[in-house]
ROSEDREN-322211 format. One line per field, with one value per atom (N, C-alpha, C): residue number from 1; atom name; y, z, x. Coordinates in steps of 0.1 Angstrom, whole numbers, plus 5000, padded with zeros to 4 digits. Each point is the difference from the previous one (the first is absolute). Last residue first. Layout:
<nodes>
seq [NUM	...]
atom [CA	...]
c2 [Y	...]
c3 [Z	...]
c1 [X	...]
</nodes>
This chain:
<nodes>
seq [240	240	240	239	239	239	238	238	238	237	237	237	236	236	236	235	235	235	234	234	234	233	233	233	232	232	232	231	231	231	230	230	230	229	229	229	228	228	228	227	227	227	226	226	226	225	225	225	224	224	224	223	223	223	222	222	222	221	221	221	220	220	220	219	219	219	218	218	218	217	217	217	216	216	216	215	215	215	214	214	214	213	213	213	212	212	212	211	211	211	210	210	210	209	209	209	208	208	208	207	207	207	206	206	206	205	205	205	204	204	204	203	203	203	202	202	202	201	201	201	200	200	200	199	199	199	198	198	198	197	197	197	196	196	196	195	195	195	194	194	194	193	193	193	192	192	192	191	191	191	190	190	190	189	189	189	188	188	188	187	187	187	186	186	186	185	185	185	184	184	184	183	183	183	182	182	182	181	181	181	180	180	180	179	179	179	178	178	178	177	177	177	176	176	176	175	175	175	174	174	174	173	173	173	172	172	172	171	171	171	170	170	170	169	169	169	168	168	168	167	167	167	166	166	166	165	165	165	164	164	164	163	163	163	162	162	162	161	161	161	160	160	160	159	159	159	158	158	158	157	157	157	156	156	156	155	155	155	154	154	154	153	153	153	152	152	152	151	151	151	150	150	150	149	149	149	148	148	148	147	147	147	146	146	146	145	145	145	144	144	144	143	143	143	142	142	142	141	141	141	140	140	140	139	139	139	138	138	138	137	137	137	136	136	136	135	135	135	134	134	134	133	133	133	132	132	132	131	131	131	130	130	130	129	129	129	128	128	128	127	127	127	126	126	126	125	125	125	124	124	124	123	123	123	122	122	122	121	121	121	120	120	120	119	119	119	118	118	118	117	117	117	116	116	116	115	115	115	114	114	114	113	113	113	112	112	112	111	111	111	110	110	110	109	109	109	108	108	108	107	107	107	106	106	106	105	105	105	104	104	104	103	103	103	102	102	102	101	101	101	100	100	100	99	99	99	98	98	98	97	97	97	96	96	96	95	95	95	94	94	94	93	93	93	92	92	92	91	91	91	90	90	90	89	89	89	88	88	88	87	87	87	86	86	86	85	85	85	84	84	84	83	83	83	82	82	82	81	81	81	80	80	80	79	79	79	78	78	78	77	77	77	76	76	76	75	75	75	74	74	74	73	73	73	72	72	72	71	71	71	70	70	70	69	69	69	68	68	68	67	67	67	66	66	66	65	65	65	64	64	64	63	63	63	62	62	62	61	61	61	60	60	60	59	59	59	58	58	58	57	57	57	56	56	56	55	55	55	54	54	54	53	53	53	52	52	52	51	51	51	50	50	50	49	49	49	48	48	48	47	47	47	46	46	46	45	45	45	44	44	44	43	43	43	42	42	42	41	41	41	40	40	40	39	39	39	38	38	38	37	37	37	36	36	36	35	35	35	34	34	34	33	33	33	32	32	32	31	31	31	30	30	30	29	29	29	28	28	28	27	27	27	26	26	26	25	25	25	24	24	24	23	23	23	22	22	22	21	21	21	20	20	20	19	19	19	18	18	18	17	17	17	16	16	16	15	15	15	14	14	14	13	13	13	12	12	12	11	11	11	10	10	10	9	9	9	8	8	8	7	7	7	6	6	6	5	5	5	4	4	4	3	3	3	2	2	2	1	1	1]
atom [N	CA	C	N	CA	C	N	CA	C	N	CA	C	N	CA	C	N	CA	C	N	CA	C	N	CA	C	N	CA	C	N	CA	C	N	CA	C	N	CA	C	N	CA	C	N	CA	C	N	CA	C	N	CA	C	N	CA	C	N	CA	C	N	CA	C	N	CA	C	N	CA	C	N	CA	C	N	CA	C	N	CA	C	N	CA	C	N	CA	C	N	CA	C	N	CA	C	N	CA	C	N	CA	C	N	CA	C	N	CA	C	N	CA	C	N	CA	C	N	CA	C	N	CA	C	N	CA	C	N	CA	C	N	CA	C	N	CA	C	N	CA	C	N	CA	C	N	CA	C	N	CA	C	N	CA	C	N	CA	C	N	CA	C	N	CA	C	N	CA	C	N	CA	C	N	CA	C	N	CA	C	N	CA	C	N	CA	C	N	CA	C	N	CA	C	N	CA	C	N	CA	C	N	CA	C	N	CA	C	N	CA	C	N	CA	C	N	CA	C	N	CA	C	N	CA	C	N	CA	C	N	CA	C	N	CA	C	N	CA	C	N	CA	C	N	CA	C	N	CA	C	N	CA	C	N	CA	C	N	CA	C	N	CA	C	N	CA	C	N	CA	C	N	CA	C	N	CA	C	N	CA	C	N	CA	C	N	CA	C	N	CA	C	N	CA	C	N	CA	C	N	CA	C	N	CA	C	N	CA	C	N	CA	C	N	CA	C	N	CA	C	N	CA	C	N	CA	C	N	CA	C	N	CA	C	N	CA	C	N	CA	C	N	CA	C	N	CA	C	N	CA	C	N	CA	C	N	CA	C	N	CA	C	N	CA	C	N	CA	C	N	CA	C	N	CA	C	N	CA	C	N	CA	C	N	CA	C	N	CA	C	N	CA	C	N	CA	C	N	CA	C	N	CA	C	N	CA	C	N	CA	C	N	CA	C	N	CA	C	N	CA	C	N	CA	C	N	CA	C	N	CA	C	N	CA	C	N	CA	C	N	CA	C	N	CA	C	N	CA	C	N	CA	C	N	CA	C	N	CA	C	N	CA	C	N	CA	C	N	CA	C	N	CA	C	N	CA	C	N	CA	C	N	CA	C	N	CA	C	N	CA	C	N	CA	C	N	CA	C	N	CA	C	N	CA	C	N	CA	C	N	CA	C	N	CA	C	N	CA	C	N	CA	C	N	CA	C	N	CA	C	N	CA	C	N	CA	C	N	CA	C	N	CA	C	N	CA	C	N	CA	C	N	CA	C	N	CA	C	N	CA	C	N	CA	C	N	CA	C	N	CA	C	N	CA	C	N	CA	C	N	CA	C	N	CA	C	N	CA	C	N	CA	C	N	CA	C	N	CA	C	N	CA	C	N	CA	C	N	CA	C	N	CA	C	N	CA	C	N	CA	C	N	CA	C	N	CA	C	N	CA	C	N	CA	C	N	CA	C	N	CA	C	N	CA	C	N	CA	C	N	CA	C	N	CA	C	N	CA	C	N	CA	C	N	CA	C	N	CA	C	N	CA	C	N	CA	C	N	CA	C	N	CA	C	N	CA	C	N	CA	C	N	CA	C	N	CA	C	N	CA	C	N	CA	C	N	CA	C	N	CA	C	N	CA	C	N	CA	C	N	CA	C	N	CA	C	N	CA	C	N	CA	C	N	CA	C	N	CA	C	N	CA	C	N	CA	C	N	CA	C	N	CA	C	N	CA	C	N	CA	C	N	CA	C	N	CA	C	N	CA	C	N	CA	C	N	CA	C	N	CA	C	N	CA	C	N	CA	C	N	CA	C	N	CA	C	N	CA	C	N	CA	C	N	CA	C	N	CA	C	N	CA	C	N	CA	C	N	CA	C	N	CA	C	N	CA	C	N	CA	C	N	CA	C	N	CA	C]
c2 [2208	5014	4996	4969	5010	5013	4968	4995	5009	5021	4995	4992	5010	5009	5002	4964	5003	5006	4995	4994	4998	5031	5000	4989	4993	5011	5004	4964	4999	5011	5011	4988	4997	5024	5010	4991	4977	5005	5012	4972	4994	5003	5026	4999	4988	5014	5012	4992	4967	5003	5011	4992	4991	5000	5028	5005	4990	4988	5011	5006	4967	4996	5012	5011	4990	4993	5024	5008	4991	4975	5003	5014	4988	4994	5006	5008	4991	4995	5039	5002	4991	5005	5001	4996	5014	4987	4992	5039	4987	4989	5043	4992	4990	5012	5006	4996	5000	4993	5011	5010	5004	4982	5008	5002	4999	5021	4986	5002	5032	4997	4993	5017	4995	4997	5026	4999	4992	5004	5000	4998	5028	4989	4999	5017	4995	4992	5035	4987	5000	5027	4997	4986	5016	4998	4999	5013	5004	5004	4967	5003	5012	4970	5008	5004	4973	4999	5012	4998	4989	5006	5018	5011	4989	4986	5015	5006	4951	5006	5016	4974	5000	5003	4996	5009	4999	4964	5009	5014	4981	4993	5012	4989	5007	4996	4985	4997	5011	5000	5004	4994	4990	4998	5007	5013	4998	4999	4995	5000	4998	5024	4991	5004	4999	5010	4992	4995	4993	5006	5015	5010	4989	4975	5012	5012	4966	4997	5008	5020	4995	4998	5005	5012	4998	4966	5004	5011	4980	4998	5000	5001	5008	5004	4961	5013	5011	4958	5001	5013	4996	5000	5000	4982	5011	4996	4987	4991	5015	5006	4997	4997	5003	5004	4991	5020	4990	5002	5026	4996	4988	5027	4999	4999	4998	4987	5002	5032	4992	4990	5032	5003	4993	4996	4997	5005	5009	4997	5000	5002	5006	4991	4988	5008	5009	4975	4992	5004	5018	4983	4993	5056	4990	4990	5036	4993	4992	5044	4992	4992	5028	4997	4989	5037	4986	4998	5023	5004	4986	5009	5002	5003	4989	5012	5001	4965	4996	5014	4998	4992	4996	5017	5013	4995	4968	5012	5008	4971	4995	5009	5017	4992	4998	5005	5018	4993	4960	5007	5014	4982	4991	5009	5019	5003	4993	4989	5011	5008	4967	4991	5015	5002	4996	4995	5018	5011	4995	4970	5007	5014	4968	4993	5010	5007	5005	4996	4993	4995	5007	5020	4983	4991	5049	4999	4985	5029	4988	4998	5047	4992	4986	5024	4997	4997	5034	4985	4999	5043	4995	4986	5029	4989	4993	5036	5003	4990	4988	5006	5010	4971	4993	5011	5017	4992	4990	5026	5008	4987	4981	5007	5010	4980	4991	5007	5029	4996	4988	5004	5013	4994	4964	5010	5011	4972	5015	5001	4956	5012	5014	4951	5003	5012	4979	5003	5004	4985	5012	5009	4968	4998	5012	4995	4998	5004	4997	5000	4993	5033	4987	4999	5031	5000	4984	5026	4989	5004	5024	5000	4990	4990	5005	5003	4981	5015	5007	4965	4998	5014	4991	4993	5001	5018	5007	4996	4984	5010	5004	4962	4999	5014	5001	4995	4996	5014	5013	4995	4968	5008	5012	4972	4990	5009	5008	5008	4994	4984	5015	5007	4940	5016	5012	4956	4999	5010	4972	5012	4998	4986	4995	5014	5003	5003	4988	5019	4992	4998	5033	4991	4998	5019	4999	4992	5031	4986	4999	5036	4993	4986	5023	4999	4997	4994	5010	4993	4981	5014	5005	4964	5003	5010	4976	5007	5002	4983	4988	5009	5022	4992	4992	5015	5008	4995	4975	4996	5012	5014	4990	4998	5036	4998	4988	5017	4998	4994	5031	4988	5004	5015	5005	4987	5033	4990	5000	5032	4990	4989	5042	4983	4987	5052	4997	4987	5000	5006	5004	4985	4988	5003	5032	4986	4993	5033	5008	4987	4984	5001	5010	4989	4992	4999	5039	4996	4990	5012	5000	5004	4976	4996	5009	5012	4993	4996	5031	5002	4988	4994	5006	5003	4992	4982	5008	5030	4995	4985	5019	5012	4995	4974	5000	5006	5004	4986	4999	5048	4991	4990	5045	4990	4988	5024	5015	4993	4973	5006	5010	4974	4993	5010	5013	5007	4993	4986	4999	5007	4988	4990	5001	5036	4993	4990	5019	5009	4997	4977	5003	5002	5008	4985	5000	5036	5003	4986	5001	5005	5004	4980	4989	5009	5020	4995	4990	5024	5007	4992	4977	4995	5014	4992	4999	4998	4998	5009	5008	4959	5007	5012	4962	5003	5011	4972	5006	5009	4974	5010	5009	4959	5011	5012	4964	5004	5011	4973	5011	5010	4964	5017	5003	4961	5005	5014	4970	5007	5010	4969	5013	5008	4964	4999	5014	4976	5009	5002]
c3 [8551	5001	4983	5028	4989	4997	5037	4991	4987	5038	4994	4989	5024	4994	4993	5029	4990	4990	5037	4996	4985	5033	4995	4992	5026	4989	4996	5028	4987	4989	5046	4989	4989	5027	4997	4993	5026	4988	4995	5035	4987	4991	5043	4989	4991	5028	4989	4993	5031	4993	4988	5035	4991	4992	5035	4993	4991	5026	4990	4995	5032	4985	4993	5039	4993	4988	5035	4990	4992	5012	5009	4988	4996	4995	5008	5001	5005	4995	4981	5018	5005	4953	5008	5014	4967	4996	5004	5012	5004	4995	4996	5012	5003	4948	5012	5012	4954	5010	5013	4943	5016	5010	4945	5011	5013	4969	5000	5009	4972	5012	4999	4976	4997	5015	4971	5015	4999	4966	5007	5010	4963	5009	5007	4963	5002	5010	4975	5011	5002	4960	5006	5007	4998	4988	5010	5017	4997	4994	5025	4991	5004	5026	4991	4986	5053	4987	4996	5030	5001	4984	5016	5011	4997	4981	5001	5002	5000	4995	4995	5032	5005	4989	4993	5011	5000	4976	4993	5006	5020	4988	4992	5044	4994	4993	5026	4993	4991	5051	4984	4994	5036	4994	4987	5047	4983	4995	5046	4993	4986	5036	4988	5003	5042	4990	4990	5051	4995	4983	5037	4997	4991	5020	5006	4998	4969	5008	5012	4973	4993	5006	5021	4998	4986	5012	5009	5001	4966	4996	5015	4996	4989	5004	5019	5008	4993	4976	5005	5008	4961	5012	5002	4955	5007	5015	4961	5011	5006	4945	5018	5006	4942	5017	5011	4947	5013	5013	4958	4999	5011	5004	4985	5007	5026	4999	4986	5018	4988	4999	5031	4986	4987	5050	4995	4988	5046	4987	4993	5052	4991	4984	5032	5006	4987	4990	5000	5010	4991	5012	4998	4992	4996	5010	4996	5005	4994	4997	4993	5008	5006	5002	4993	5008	4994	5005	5025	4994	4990	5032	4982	4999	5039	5002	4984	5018	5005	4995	4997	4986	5008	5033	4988	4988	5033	5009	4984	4995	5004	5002	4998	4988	4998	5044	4989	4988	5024	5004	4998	4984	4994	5010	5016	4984	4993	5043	5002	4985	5004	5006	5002	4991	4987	5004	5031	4991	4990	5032	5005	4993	4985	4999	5007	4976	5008	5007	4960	5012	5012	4956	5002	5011	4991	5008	4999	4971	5005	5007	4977	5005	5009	4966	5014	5000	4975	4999	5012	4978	5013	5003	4959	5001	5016	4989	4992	5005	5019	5005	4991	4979	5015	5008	4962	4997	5010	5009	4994	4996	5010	5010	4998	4971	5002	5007	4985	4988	5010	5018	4990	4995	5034	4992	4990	5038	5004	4984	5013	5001	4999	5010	4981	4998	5043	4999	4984	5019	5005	4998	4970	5007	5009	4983	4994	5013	4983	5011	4991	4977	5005	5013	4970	5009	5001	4966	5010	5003	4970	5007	5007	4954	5016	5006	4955	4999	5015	4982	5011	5001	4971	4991	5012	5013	4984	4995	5039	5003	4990	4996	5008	5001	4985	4987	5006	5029	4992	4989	5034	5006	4996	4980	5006	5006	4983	4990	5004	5022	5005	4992	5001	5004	5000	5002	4988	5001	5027	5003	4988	5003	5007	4995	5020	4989	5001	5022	5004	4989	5023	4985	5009	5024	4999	4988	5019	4995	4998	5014	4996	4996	4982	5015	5000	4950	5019	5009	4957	4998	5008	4994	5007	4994	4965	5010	5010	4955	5016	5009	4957	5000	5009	4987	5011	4997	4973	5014	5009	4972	4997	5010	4986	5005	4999	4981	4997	5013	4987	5005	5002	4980	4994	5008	4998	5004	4999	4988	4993	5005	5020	4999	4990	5009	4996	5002	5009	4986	4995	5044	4983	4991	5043	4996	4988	5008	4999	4999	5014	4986	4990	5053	4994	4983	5026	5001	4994	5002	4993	4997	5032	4981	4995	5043	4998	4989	5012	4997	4997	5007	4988	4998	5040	4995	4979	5036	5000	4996	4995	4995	4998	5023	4983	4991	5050	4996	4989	5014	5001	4995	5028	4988	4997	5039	4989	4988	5042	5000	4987	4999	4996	5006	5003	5001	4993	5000	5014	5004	4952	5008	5016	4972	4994	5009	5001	5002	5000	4979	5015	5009	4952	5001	5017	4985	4995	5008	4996	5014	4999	4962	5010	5015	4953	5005	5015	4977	5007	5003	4971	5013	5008	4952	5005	5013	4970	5001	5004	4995	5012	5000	4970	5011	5006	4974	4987	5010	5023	4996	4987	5025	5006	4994	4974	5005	5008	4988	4989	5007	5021	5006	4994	4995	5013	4998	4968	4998	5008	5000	4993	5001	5038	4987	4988	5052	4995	4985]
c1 [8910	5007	5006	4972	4996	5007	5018	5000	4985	5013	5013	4997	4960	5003	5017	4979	4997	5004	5021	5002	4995	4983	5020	5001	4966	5001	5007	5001	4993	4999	5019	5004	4996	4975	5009	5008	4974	4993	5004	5025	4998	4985	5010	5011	4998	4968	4999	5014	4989	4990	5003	5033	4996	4996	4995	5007	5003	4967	4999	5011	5001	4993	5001	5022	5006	4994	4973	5009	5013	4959	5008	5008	4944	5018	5007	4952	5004	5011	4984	4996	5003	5000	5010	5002	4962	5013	5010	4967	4994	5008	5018	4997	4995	5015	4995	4998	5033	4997	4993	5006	5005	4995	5016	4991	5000	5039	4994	4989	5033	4996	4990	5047	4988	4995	5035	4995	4986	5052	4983	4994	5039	5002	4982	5046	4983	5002	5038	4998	4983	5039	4987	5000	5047	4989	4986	5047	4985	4993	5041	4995	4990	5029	5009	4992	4979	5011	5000	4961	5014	5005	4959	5011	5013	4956	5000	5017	4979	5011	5001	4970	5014	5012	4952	5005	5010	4976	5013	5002	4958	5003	5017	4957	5012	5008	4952	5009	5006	4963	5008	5016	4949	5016	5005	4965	4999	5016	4963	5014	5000	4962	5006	5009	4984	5000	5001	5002	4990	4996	5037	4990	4989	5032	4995	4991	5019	4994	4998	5029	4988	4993	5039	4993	4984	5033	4997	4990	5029	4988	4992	5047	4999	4986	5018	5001	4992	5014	4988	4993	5044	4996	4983	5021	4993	5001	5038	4990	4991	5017	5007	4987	5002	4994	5005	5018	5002	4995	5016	4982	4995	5051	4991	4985	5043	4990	4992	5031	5009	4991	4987	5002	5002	4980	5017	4996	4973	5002	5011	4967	5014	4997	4959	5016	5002	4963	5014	5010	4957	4996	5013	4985	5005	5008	4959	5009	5005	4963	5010	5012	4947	5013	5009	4951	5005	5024	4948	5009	5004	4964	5000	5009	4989	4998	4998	5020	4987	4988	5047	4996	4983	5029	4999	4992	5016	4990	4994	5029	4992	4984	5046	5000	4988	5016	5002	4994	5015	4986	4993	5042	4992	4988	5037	4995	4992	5015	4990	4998	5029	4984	4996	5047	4990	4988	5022	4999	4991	5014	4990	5002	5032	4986	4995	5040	4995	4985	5035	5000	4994	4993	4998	5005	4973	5016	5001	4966	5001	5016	4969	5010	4999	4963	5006	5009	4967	5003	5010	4976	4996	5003	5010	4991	4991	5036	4988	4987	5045	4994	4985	5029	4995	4992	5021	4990	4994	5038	4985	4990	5040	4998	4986	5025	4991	4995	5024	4990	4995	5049	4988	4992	5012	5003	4991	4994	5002	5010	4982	4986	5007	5019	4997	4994	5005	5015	4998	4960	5006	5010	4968	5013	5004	4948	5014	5010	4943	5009	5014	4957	5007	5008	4950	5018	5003	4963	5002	5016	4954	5010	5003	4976	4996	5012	5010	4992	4996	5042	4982	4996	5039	4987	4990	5043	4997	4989	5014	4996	4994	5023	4990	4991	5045	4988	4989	5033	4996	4991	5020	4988	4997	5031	4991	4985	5052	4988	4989	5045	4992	4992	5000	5015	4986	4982	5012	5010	4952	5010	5014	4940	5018	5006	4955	5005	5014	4953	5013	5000	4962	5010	5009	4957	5014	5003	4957	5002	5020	4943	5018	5003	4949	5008	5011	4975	4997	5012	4997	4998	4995	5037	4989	5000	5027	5000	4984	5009	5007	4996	5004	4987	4995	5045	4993	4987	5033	4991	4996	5041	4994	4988	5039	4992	4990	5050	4988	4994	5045	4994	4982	5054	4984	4994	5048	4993	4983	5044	4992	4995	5019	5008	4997	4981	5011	5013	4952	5000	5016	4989	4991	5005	5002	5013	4993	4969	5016	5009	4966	4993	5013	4997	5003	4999	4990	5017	5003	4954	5004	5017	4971	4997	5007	4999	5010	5001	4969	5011	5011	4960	4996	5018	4987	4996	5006	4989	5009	5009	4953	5015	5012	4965	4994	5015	4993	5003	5002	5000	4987	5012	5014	5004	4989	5009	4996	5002	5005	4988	4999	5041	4992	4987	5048	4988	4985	5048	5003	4986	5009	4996	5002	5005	4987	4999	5040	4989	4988	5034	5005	4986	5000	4998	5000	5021	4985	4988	5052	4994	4988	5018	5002	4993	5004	4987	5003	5036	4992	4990	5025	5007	4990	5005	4987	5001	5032	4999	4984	5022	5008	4991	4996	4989	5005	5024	4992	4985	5036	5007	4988	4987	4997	5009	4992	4986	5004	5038	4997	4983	5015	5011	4996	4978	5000	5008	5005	4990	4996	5035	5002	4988	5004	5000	5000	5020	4989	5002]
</nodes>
């Protein structure tokens, strides 16, 4: 874990009352609008930004559906992955994440703010009834965030891993866009022995819609989003 990481929370402590506030919030989603609580997290995350110095840019919301749900897939770089996601997608959206990754302080609220999911990964009939929660819900307008890699190594940098096809179950089921997002220098938020200013990008790519899709094996498709998350990365490394 990287200096940055403690410093963010020791320069936070003293903001530790809001965690049962947050608590509160997310176990009473009827007294709480989507919007609020969506509002709240922005701004835990904007509390960490500001005193860790991190500044990440938004790119391609212009990509985005402007009606109805839709899921991202993102690659995966460490644990600032789904706060710069948050910090640039203006509409409320939850994710699915690690079960065994969900209970610490702060994630824990925020999983729960967000109404997002635990994924038991060996648990195939936990995790088939979350893809269908998933499914179900994004049919509803919700949006959602998966990541098509699993887990993430830190030490990989800007290096996109093999996407699970499984991942992309809950898309095709609910017949939704998929919209690829390329993440850019994520992964050095929380590594190393510094905190100099860290930049980092969320860029999101155009969606793939059903009718794009409808006939590929989930195997193409995860394929498909990952070597156009490649490219972009790729791009954007090399104009950096």
């Amino acid at each position: 874990m990287g200096l940055r990481f403690y410093f963010v929370i020791f320069a936070n402590l003293f903001r530790i009352p809001l965690l049962p506030y947050m608590s509160y919030m997310g176990a009473h989603p009827e007294k709480y609008s989507e919007e609020r609580r969506y509002k709240m997290v922005n701004h835990i995350i904007n509390l960490m930004k500001r005193s860790g110095n991190i500044h990440t840019k938004g790119l391609g919301k212009e990509n985005l559906p402007k009606e109805g749900g839709y899921i991202m897939y993102p690659n995966h770089q460490g644990k600032y992955d789904v706060l710069g996601m948050i910090h640039t997608h203006e509409k409320p959206c939850a994710f699915v994440m690690d079960e065994k990754r969900s209970h610490m302080p702060i994630v824990r609220q925020v999983v729960s703010l967000l109404q997002s999911k635990r994924m038991v990964l060996d648990d195939v009939k936990q995790s088939f009834q979350v893809i269908n929660e998933v499914a179900k819900e994004v049919t509803t307008g919700k949006r959602y965030i998966i990541f098509p890699e699993g887990g993430y190594d830190e030490r990989k940098g800007n290096q996109v891993e093999k996407f699970k096809a499984g991942t992309f179950k809950s898309a095709v089921k609910a017949k939704c866009p998929i919209v690829p997002v390329a993440l850019i220098d994520s992964y050095k938020v929380f590594v190393g022995h510094t905190l100099k200013r860290v930049e980092t990008q969320v860029y999101y790519l155009k969606p793939l819609y059903y009718e794009e899709y409808k006939d590929m094996t989930t195997a193409q498709i995860a394929n498909t989003v990952q070597e156009r998350i490649e490219r972009a990365v790729k791009y954007a490394l090399a104009g950096a």
